[in-house]
C-alpha positions as CSV (number, residue, x, y, z in Angstrom):
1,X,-94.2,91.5,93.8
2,X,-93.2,89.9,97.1
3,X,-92.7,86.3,98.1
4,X,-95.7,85.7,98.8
5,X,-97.4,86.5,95.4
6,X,-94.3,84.9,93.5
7,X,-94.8,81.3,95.6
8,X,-98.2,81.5,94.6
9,X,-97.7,82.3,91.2
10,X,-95.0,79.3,91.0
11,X,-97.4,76.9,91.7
12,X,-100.3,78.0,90.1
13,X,-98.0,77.5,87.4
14,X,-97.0,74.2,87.9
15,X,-100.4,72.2,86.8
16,X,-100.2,74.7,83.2
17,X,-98.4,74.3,80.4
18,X,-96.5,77.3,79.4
19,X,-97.7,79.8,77.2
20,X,-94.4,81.0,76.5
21,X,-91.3,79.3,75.2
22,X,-88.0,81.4,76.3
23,X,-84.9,80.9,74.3
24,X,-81.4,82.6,74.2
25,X,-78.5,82.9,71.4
26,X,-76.2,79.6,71.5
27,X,-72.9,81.1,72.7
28,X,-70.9,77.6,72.7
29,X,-70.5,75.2,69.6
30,X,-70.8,74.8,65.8
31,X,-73.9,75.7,64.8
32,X,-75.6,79.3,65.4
33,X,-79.2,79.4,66.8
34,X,-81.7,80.0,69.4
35,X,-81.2,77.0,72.8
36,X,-84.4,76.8,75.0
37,X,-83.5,77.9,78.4
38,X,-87.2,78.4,79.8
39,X,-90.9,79.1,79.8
40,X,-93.0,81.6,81.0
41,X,-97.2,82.0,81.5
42,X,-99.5,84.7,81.0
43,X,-100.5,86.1,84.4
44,X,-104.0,87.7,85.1
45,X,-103.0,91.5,86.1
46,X,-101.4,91.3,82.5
47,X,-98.0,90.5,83.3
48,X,-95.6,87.1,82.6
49,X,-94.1,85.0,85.2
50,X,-90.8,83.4,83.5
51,X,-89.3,80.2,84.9
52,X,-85.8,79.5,83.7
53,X,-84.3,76.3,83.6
54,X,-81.0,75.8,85.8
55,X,-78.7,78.3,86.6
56,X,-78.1,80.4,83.4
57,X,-75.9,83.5,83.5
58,X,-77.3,85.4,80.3
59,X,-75.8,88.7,79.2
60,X,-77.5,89.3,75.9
61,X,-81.4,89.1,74.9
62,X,-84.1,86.5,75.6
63,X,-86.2,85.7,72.6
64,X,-90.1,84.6,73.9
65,X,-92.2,82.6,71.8
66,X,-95.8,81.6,71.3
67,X,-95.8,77.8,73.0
68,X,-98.8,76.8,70.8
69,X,-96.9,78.1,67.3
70,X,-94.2,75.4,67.9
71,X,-91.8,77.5,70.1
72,X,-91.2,74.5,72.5
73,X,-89.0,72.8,70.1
């Protein structure tokens, strides 16, 4: 993908709501569990576009999630 496609993509994007919910493992505090740190869309040529939120650095998995099945909790 080149710049191009990926500036068009982001705000194609912008007017949707996300079809994806992304979350990663809590690393920090008390309680275990899954902390929202993005979304993604479906993209035509069958592929996602994922927008993460701030300036993460993750080292372990990303768990995705079904938007409309309550992942955006």
């Amino acid at each position: 993908m080149n710049t191009a496609n990926e500036n068009t993509t982001a705000s194609a994007n912008s007017g949707r709501r996300p079809d994806w919910v992304v979350k990663a493992p809590r690393t920090r505090g008390k309680s275990p569990g899954l902390i929202r740190i993005g979304v993604a869309w479906d993209r035509e040529d069958g592929g996602i576009c994922l927008r993460l939120t701030g300036n993460q650095l993750v080292t372990g998995d990303l768990y995705i999630y079904p938007a409309a099945e309550g992942g955006a909790q």
